[in-house]
Structures are given as structure tokens and as C-alpha cells.
VMD Tcl script that draws the C-alpha trace (Angstrom):
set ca {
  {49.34 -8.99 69.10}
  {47.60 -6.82 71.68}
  {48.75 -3.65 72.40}
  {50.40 -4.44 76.03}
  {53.05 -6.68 74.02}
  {53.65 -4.04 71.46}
  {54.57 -1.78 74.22}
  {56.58 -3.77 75.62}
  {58.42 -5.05 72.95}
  {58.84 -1.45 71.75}
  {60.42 -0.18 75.11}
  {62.90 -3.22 74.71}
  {63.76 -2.15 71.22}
  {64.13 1.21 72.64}
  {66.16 0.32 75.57}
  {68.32 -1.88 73.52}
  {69.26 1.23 71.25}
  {69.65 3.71 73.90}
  {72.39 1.06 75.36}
  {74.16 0.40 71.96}
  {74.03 4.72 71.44}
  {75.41 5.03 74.80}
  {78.25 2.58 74.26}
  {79.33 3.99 70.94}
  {79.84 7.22 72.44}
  {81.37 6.06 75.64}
  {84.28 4.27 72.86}
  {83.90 7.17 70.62}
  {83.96 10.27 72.92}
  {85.69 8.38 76.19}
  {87.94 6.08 74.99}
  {88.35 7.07 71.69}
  {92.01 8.52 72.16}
  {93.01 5.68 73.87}
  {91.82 2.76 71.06}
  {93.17 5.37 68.59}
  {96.74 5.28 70.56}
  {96.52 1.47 70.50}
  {95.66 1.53 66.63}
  {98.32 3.49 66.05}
  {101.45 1.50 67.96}
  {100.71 -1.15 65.35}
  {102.16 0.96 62.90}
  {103.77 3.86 64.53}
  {106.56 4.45 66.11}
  {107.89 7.53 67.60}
  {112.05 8.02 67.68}
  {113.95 10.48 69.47}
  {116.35 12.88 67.23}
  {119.22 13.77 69.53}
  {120.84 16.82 69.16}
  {124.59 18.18 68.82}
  {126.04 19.40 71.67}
  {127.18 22.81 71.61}
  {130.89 22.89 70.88}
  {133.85 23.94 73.10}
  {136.67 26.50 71.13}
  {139.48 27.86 72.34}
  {140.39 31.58 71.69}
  {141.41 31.47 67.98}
  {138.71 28.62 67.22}
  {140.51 25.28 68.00}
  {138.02 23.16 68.86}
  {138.29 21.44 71.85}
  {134.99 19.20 72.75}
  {132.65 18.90 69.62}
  {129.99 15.87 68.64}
  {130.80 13.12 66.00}
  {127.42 10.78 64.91}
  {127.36 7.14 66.48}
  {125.55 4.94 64.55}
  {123.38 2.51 67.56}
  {121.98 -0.57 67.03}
  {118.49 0.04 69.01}
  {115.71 -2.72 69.75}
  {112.22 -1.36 70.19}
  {111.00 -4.63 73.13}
  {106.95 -3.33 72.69}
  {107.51 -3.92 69.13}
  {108.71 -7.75 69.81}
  {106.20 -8.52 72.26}
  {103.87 -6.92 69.98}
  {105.55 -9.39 67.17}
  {105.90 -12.48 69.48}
  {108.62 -13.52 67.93}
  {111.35 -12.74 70.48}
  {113.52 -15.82 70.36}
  {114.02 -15.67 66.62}
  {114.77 -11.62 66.67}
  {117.82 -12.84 69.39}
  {119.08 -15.72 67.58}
  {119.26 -12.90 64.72}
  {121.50 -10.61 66.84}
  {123.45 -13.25 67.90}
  {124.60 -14.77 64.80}
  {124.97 -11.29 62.96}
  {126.59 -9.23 65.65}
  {127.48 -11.49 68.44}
  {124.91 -10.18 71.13}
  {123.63 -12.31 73.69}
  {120.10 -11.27 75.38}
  {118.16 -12.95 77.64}
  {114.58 -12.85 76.79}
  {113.36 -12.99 80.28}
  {114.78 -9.39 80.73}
  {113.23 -7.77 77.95}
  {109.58 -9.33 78.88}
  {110.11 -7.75 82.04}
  {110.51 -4.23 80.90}
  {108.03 -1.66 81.58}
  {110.15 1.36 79.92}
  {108.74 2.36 76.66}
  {111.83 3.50 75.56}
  {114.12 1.17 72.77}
  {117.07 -0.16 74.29}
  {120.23 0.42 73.05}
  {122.27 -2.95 71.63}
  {125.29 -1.59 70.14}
  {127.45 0.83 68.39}
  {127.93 0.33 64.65}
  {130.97 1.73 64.25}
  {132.03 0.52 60.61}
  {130.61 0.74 57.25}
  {130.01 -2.41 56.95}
  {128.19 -3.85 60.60}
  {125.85 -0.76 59.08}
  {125.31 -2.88 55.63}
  {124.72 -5.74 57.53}
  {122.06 -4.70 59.59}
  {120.13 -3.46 56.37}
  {120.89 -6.51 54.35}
  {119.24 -8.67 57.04}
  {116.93 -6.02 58.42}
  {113.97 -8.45 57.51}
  {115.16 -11.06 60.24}
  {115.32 -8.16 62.93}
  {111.74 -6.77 63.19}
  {111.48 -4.31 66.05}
  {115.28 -3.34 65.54}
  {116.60 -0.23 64.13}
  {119.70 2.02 64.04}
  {119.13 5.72 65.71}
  {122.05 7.91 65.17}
  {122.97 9.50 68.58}
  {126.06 12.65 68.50}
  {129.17 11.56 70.86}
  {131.26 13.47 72.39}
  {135.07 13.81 71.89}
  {137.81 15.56 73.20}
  {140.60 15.81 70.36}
  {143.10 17.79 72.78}
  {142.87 14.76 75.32}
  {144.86 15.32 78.45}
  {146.21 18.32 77.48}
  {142.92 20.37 78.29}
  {141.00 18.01 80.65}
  {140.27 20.04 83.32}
  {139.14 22.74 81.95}
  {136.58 20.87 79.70}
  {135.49 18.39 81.49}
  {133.71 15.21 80.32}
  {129.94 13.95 79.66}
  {127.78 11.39 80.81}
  {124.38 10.09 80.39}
  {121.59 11.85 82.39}
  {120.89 10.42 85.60}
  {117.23 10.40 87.06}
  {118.13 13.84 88.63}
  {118.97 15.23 85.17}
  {115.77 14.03 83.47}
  {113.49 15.63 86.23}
  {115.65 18.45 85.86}
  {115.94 18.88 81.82}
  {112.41 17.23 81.12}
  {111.76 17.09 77.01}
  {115.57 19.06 76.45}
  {117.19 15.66 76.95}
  {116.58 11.81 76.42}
  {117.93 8.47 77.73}
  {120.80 9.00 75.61}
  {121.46 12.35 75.68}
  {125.05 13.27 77.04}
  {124.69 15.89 80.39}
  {128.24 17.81 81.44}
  {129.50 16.35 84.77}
  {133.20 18.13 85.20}
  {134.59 21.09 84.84}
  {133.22 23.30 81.36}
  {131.27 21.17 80.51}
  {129.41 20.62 83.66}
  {129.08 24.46 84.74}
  {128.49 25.45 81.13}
  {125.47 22.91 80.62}
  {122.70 24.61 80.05}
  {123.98 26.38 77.54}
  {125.70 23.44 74.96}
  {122.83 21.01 75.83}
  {120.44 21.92 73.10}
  {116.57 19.52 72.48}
  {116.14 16.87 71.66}
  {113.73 16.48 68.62}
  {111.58 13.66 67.50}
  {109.76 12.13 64.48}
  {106.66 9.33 64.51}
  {107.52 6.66 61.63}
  {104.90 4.12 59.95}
  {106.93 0.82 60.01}
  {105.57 -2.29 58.23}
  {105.02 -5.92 60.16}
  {108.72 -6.85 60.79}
  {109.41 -3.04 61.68}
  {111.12 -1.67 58.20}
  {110.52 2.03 58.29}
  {107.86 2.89 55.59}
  {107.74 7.09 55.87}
  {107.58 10.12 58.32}
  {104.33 11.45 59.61}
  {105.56 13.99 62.48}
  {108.65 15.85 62.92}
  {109.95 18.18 65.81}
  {113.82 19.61 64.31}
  {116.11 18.76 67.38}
  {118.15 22.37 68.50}
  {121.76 22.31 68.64}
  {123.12 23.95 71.72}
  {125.19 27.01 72.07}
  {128.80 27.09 70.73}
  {131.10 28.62 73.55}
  {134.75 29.88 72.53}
  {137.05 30.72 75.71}
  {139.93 32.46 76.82}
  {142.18 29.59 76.90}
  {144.96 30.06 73.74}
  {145.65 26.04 73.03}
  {149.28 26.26 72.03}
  {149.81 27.44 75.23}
  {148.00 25.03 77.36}
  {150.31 22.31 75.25}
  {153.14 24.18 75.92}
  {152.67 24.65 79.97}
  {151.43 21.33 79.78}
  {154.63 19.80 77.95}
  {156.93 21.66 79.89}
  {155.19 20.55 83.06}
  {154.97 16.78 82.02}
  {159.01 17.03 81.32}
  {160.16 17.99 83.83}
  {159.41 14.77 85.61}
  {157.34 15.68 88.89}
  {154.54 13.89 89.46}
  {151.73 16.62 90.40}
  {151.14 20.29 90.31}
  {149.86 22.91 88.30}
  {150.60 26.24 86.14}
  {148.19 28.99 85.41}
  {148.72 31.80 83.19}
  {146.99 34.64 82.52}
  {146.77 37.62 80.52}
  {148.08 40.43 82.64}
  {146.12 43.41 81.04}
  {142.83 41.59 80.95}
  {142.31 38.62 83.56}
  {141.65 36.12 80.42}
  {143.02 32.82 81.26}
  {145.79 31.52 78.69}
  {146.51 28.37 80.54}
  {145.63 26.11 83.41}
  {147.23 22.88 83.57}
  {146.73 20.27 86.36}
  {149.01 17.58 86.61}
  {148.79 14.96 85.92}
  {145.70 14.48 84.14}
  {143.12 12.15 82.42}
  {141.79 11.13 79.42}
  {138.47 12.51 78.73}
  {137.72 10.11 75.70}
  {138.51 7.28 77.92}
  {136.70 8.25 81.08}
  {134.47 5.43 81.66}
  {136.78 2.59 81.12}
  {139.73 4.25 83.32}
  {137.72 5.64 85.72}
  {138.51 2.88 88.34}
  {142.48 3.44 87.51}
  {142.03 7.31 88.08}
  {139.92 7.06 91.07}
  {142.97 4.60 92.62}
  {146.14 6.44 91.43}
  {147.46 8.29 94.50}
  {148.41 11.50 92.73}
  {144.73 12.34 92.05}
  {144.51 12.84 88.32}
  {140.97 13.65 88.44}
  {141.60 16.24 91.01}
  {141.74 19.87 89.43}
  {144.84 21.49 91.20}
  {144.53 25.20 90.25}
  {141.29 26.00 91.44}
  {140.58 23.02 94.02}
  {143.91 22.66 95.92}
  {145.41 24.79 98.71}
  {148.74 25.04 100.22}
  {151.07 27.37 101.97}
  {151.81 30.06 100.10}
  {155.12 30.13 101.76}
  {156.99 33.01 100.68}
  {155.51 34.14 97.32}
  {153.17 36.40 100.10}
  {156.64 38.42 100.81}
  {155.77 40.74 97.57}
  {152.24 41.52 98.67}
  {153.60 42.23 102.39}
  {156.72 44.47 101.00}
  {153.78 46.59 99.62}
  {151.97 46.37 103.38}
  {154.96 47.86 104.65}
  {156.45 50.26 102.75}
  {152.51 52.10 103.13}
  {152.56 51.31 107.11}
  {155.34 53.67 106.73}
  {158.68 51.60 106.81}
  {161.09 53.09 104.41}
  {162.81 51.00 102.18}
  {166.36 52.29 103.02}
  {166.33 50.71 106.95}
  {166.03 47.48 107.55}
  {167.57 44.55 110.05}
  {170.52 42.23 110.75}
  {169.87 39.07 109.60}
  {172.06 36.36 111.81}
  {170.10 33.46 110.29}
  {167.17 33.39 113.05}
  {165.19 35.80 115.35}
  {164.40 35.14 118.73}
  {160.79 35.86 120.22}
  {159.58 35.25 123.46}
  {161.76 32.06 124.69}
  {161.86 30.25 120.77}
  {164.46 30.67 117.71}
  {162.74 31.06 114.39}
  {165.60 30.57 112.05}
  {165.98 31.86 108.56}
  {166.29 29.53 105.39}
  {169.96 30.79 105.15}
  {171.47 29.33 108.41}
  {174.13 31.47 107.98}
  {171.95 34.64 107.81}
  {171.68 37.98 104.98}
  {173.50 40.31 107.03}
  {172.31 43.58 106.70}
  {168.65 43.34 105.03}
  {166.17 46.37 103.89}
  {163.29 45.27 101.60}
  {164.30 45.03 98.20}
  {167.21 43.04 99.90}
  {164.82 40.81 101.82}
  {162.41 40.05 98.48}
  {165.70 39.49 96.55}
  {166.98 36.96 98.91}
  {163.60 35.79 100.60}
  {164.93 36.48 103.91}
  {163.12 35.02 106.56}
  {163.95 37.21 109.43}
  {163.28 40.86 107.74}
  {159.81 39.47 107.15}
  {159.60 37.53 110.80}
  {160.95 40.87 112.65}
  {158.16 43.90 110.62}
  {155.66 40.81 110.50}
  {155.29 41.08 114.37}
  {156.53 44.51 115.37}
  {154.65 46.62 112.58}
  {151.96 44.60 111.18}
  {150.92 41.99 113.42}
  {148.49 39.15 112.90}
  {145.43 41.53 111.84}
  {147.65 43.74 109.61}
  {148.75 40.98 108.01}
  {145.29 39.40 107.40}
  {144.17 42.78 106.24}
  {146.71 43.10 104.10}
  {146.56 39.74 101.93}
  {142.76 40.33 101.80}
  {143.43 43.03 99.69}
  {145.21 40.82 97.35}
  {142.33 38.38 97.42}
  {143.92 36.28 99.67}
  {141.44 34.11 101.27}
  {137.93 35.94 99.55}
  {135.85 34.63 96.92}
  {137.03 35.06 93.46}
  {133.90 35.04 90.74}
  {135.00 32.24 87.97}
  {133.59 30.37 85.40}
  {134.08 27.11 87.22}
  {133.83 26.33 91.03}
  {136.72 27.63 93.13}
  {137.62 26.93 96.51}
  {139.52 29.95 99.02}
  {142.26 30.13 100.68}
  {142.15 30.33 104.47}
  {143.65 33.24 107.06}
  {144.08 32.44 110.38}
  {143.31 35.00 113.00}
  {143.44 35.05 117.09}
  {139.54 35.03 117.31}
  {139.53 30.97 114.82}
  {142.18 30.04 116.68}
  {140.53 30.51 120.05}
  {137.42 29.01 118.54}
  {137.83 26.41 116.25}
  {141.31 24.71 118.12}
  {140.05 26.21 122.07}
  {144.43 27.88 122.10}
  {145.58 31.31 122.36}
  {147.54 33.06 119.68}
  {151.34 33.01 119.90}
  {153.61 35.38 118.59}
  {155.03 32.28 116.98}
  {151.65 32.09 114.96}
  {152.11 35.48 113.55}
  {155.51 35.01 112.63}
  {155.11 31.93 110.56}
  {151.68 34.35 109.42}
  {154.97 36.60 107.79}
  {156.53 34.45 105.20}
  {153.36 32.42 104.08}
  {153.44 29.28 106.84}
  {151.61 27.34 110.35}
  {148.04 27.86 109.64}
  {147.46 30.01 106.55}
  {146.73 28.19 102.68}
  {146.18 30.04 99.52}
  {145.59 28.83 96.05}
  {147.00 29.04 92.64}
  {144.45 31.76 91.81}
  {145.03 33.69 94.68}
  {148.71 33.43 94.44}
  {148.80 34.63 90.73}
  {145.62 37.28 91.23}
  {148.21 38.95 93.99}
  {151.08 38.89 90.84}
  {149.09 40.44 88.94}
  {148.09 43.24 91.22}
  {151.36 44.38 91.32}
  {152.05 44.12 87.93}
  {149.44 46.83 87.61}
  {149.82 48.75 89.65}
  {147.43 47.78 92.38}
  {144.42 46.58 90.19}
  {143.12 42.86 89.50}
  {140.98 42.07 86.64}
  {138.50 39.26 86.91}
  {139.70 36.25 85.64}
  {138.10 35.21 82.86}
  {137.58 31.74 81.13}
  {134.40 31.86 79.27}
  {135.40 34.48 75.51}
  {131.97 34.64 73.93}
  {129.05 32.44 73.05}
  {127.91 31.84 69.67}
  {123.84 30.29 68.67}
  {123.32 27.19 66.62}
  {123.90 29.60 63.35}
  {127.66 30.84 64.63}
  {126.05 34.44 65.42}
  {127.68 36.02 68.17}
  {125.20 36.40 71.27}
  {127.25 37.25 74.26}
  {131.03 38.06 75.03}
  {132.62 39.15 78.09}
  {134.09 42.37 78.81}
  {137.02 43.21 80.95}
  {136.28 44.14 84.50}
  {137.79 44.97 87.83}
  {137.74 42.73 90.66}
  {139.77 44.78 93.12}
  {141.61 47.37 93.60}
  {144.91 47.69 96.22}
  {144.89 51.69 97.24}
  {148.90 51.88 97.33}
  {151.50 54.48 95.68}
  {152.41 53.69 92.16}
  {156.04 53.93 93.60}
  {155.42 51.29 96.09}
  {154.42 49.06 93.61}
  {157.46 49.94 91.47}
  {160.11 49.12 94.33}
  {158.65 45.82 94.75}
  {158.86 45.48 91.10}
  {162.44 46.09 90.93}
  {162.79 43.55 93.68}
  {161.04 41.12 91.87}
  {163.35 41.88 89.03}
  {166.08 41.30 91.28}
  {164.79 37.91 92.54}
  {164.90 36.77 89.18}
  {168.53 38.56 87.97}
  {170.71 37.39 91.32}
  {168.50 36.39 93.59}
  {166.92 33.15 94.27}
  {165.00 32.62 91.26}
  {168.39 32.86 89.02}
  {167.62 29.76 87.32}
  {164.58 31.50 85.81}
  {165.92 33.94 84.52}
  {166.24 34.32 80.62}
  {168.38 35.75 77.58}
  {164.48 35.63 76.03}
  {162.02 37.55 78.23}
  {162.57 39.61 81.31}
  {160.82 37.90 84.08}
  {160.49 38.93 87.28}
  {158.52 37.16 90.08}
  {159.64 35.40 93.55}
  {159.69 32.13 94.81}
  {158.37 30.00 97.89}
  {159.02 26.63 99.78}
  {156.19 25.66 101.69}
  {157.05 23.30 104.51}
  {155.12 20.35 104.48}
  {156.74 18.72 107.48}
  {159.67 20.31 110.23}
  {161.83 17.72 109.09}
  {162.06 19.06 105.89}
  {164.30 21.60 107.05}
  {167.04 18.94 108.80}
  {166.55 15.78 106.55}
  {167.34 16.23 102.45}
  {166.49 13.14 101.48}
  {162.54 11.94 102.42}
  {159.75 10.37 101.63}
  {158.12 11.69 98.46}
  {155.05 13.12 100.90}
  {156.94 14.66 103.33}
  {159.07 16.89 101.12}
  {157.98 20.77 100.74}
  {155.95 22.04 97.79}
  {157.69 24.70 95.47}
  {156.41 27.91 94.08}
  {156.73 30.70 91.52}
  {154.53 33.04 90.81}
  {155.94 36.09 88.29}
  {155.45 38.04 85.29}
  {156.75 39.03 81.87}
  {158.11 41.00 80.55}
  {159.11 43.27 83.09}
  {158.72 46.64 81.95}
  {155.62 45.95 80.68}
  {154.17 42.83 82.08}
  {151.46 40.51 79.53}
  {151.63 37.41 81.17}
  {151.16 36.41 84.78}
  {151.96 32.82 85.46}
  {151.70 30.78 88.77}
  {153.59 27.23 89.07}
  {153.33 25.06 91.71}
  {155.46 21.74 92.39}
  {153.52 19.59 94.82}
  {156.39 17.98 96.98}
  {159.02 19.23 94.61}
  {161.56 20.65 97.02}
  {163.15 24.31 96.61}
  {160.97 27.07 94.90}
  {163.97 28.60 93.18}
  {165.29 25.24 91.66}
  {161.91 23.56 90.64}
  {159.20 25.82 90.02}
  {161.57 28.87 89.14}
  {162.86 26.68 85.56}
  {159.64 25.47 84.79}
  {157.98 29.15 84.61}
  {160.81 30.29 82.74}
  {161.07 27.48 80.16}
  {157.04 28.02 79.81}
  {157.64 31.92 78.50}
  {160.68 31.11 76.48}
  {158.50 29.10 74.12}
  {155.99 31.21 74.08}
  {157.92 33.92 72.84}
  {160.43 31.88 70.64}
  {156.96 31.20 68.83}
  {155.91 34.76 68.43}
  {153.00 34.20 70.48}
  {153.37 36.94 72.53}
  {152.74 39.21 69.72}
  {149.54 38.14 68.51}
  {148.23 39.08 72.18}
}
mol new
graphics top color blue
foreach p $ca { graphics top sphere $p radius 0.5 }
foreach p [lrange $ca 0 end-1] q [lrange $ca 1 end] { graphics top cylinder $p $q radius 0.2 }
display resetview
């Protein structure tokens, strides 16, 4: 062999080499992770560990939303199409649990992800899935918390409900949640989210050829979320909402709260829904014309009719009108060219405040509503009692509107009438108010001119049940009035409930006081008794107990129930009567 051929034959070998060297370390170095990833499916599989939920208590530690395990039925499709044999695995699930798939759908998959099948909810659809597990390679049960709601209707609005996380929620939540994590979409739960959601966890399994789980290599522990207690004392909320439910309207609300520190004791919305149930009724809720799903103390407004008269009577007696003079009620009060005509047809006579409270006379408020305050001092005035301003809540809240000369020339292109402030004076025409607002202004009075914050949310508790955070009592406002102001309207109030037209709330029990309001819904309410359910006027009552030194401050409102004083009045007063006949009262 000459030496040009040993070169050559040498630079071959050489070349050769360098080409196998460079390949090894291209697979080695390159695409080493990748092969090893590929190794590793054939015998690994990685499973998402859901968390609980953090759970929902009332004040005294009822709970009210908590998680319970659900066994699911899960089918991993890489595994199958790893397997190949897909139309065995589904002739499995059908004859052992009745489920029909269509293979076509699961080759088309691109999700990594195991699909859920179905929820194993007895003993023994578990022992059947491990007594055949050798039939069902690439099938497996993961046990995912579900959420339930043992209080049901009762507390529905304030807790809310669950769902599974949209595509929004996963962007938003990244690794905290999975495909079958539960998100809050209403009320507590919803607002409160962040805090109960928890992380999910996760552990990679070595499985055998037909999928049987052979031991744990990784683990990541799954974090429960927070535990939240609030304000809300559950025999209450089932008494307001009992009482509510029996006396036979079909929608409104009652709100109660704790008059020396803004917690809330109840809030009821009727009617209401089944939280447990949400998914299968949802198309029945969403239809039903009275709006179960529709949170009516902190969502709806109305007319707060003439509940406003005890916030007013304060407006007055510091504009300087004593409460000794007053006006001669003849049943209406002419201004400009138009009658504005009392409830009482037949008129109060002689009225001075604590008359015109007692009696909700129209005209006393019509007559000082447009000579003394006018449409600005009334709007001043009720935004002193929150009327119409934000009120800071644990769940979303919408205000109540106050008209003024300056919207009205705006938003509907008129001028303001001296007809608009009059129906401004007793709570009608343009102005709307809410529950909140309407109970917030109760309050005020009951304290002399201050309003506490309403609170919902108690304290929240970590994973281990240690205390991390509890709210404190604050002030929200703050109505600059005499003390003895506030105590004349009092007495009124008193009155209201003792002879005037709240009688039929008053009680042998507890000494309420509070005051009453129709709101017109239509003008023919006032001519026509008997109309359609839609047209007829909403009743108030909005009071608190006892009297001489007021705890509670509750707000009820009737939608389309007629007369303040013979609807709402009874229901308020039936709602305290338990309360105390129960000794309730004394524990707070």
C-alpha cells in the first residue's frame, strides 16, 4: 500500500469519527433532554393534586361553603395512543360504567391533559374500577375537592357559587389552578378568590404497560387556601330568610346589621337559588321572571319613598325649623298651577315634625321640602346619610342616584320644576336608593350621627386555622347634627312604630322604632287597588331595636308588595321577635 492510500484512507477513518463524535454530542448535549422526556412518558406520568378550597364560616364557625373529595374516573388519551389499543380500553368503559366515547375524538386531541370520564360516587363503581383496572390501561381515578354549600338557599348570595376556570382564569392563576380546579364566580366566593383558591400540587408516577401505578418519584404538596369566617350570624340569616319566604311575596330583601359595629348579621335576597344545583338549574333561574339570581340588597334600587322623611326631619330641625310649628295638612298642597296630594286624602290637620314622621305626612314634608330646603338642600342633605355615594363593601355595590337641576338639564334637555323637588321631599320622581343606603341612614340616627362601615368579611384564618387578619371597626361617616336632634327624630320613630303607621310592627318583645315607605311604581297606584302584580308600589321599613339602646338595624323591602306599614312593617317585626325569643340578642 503506498503511502498516498494510507493517507487517504486515514483521513476517511478520521472524518468518519469526527462525524460519529459530533453526532453523539449533538443527541447527548442537544437533544438529550428531549429523548430523555420521550424515555420517560413511557413510564411516567405526571398527575395534578388539587387542592381544598379555603372554607367559608359564619361568625360562630358554621360552615357555610367547604370541599368534600370526588372520586373521577380520568383517561390519560397519550397513554392510549401510546398503547394502541383504544377500541378495547372503550369497549372496557362501556360495559363497566356505561360510557360511550368516540375514538375519533380522542385521536384528535392535542391537550396533554387526562380527560375527565366520570364521577365515582359509590364505594363500589370505586372497587370496580380496581378489580378490572387491568382492562383499562391509560385510565385512572384522581381525587378532585368539590364544593358544597350545606346552608343552600338560605345563604346564596352572600356565598356565591364555583365554576371551572375559564381560559381567562388560567392566564390569570397560571400553576395556582388546573383544568379542574373550581374558580369563585358570584358573590363571596368570587370577590374573595384569591384568597380560598390555594395550589395546586403535583406528583410524577412510574406506571407499568397497561398504566397500573407502580410508585412516586416527584411530589409538590398542593396548599389549601385561606379559611375566611364573616360577620354573617347563620341563625339569623334562616330566620330573616324564613320569615321572608312566609310571608308569601314573591321578591325582596332584608338586611340587618349590627348597630354598634357595621357587621352584617343578615342579608337575604328573595327569592333565591340553589348553589349545589347551579349548573343544572341555571337555565330555570336565568328564565324565572322574579330574578333569583339577582342579589337585591346590594344590586337593586328603588324609591326610597318615605323612609328619607327621618334623615330630612334631621335636615330641618338644623336649618333652623323648630319642632313645635309646623303646617295644616288638608290632604294636598298646591304649587305653581298643580295639586300634590297627601297619602291621607283626608289630610293630618295640624302637623309639626314628630307629627309628620309619626303619620308620614306628605304635605309637612312637600311644604319645608321646597320653601326651606330646596332641591340642593335636599341633595346635600341625604349625601350625608350616604345617600347616593359609594359605600366600601366586601362585595360589589351599586349607588343610589340624586337628581339635581344641572342632570336634569343635561341628561333629559328639561328644566327643573318645583314639582321635581317636591316629589325630591318624601323619597319619589327621579331619586333611587338602595337597601344599604336606606339602612346605613337608620343607623346614623341610631347613633347619634355616626355610620360604621359595613362589614362582611370577620377574620381570615391560614391553612393551619392561625388567625392572620381580622377587621376592626371603623367610621364611614359622620352627620355633624345636635345629639338632641337626633333624639326628637328618635322619639318620632318610636312613635311611628307605637300609633303611627308602622303599628303592626310594633311588639310586646322588643321596642322597635323605625318608619315606613310606599314607593310608587306607577300613578295609578294611587286610584286603582287592585293591579297587575308589576304595577303595584314597593313597601319599606327600615328601623331599629331596641329603642333605648339600639343593636340591630334592619332594612326590609317588599318589591311590589303594596303599603309599607302593612307589608314590610310585620315582616321586620316578626324578624326581631325571634331573634330575641331565642336569646340571640344577648350573645351580641
Amino acid at each position: 500500500m503506498n503511502r498516498r492510500r494510507l493517507l487517504f484512507l486515514m483521513f476517511v477513518g478520521l472524518f468518519a469519527y469526527l462525524l460519529v463524535l459530533f453526532r453523539l454530542l449533538y443527541l447527548q448535549l442537544y437533544k438529550g433532554k428531549h429523548y430523555k422526556e420521550l424515555a420517560q412518558k413511557n413510564y411516567v406520568r405526571k398527575r395534578i393534586i388539587y387542592p381544598q378550597r379555603g372554607d367559608i364560616l359564619d361568625r360562630r364557625g358554621e360552615k357555610l361553603a367547604y370541599d368534600v373529595p370526588k372520586y373521577t374516573l380520568m383517561l390519560d388519551h397519550q397513554k392510549l395512543q401510546e398503547v394502541g389499543d383504544l377500541t378495547e380500553v372503550l369497549n372496557s368503559l362501556k360495559e363497566l360504567f356505561g360510557l360511550e366515547l368516540a375514538p375519533e375524538s380522542l385521536k384528535r386531541r392535542k391537550a396533554v391533559d387526562p380527560i375527565p370520564l366520570l364521577e365515582l360516587k359509590t364505594q363500589q363503581d370505586i372497587d370496580k374500577f380496581y378489580n378490572h383496572s387491568y382492562k383499562l390501561p391509560g385510565v385512572f381515578i384522581n381525587t378532585i375537592p368539590s364544593r358544597t354549600y350545606p346552608q343552600g338557599e338560605v345563604c346564596a348570595h352572600v356565598v356565591g357559587y364555583t365554576a371551572h376556570p375559564t381560559e381567562t382564569h388560567m392566564r390569570e392563576y397560571g400553576e395556582r389552578i388546573g383544568p379542574q380546579s373550581l374558580v369563585g364566580v358570584y358573590a363571596l366566593e368570587k370577590t374573595l378568590d384569591q384568597e380560598l383558591l390555594g395550589k395546586v400540587g403535583a406528583e410524577e408516577v412510574s406506571v407499568n404497560a397497561v398504566g397500573r401505578v407502580l410508585g412516586k418519584i416527584g411530589y409538590v404538596e398542593p396548599q389549601k387556601g385561606n379559611t375566611m369566617m364573616i360577620t354573617i350570624d347563620l341563625r339569623i340569616q334562616k330566620i330573616a330568610y324564613e320569615v321572608f319566604k312566609n310571608s308569601g311575596h314573591k321578591a325582596g330583601a332584608v338586611l340587618i346589621l349590627n348597630a354598634r359595629t357595621g357587621e352584617v348579621l343578615a342579608m337575604v335576597s328573595y327569592p333565591s337559588f340553589e348553589p349545589n344545583k347551579i349548573q343544572e338549574l341555571w337555565e330555570e333561574y336565568s328564565k324565572d321572571v322574579y330574578k333569583p339570581l339577582f342579589n337585591r340588597v346590594t344590586q337593586a334600587r328603588y324609591p326610597p319613598a318615605s323612609v328619607i322623611k327621618s334623615a330630612l326631619g334631621i335636615a330641618l330641625l338644623e336649618e333652623g325649623v323648630s319642632p313645635i310649628e309646623g303646617v295644616v295638612c288638608s290632604g294636598k298642597l298646591k304649587v305653581g298651577k298643580r295639586d300634590f296630594f297627601c297619602w291621607n286624602r283626608s289630610g293630618h290637620g295640624w302637623v309639626n315634625l314628630h307629627k309628620a314622621i309619626k303619620d308620614s305626612c306628605d304635605v309637612y314634608f312637600y311644604h319645608y321640602g321646597y320653601y326651606r330646603l330646596g332641591a340642593r338642600g335636599i341633595e346635600k342633605a341625604l349625601r350625608q346619610f350616604s345617600y347616593g355615594e359609594d359605600i366600601p363593601f366586601d362585595l360589589p355595590m351599586v349607588k343610589g342616584f340624586l337628581p339635581t337641576p344641572e342632570w336634569k338639564r343635561t341628561k333629559l334637555k328639561e328644566q327643573w320644576y318645583g314639582g321635581d323637588t317636591v316629589n325630591m321631599s318624601i323619597g319619589q320622581g327621579f331619586m333611587r336608593s338602595t337597601l344599604f343606603e336606606q339602612t346605613l341612614m337608620m343607623m346614623c340616627i341610631a347613633n347619634d350621627g355616626v355610620i360604621y362601615k359595613p362589614i362582611l368579611v370577620k377574620e381570615k384564618r391560614d391553612a393551619q386555622g392561625n388567625v392572620i387578619w381580622r377587621a376592626q371597626r371603623s367610621v364611614h361617616k359622620v352627620v355633624k347634627a345636635k345629639p338632641g336632634h337626633f333624639a326628637m327624630v328618635r322619639e318620632a320613630l318610636r312613635d311611628v312604630v307605637r300609633a303611627g303607621t308602622a303599628v303592626s310592627a310594633n311588639s310586646r318583645i322588643v321596642e322597635l322604632a323605625g318608619k315606613t315607605g310606599t314607593a310608587q311604581v306607577s300613578a295609578l297606584s294611587a286610584v286603582r287597588k287592585h293591579l297587575p302584580y308589576h304595577l303595584r308600589d314597593h313597601a319599606w321599613f327600615v328601623g331599629f331595636a331596641p329603642y333605648r339602646d339600639p343593636l340591630f338595624v334592619i332594612g326590609v323591602i317588599v318589591e311590589h308588595g303594596g303599603s309599607g306599614g302593612a307589608v314590610a312593617a310585620p315582616i321586620a317585626r316578626r324578624i326581631l321577635e325571634r331573634i330575641y325569643m331565642e336569646g340571640i340578642d344577648k350573645e351580641l
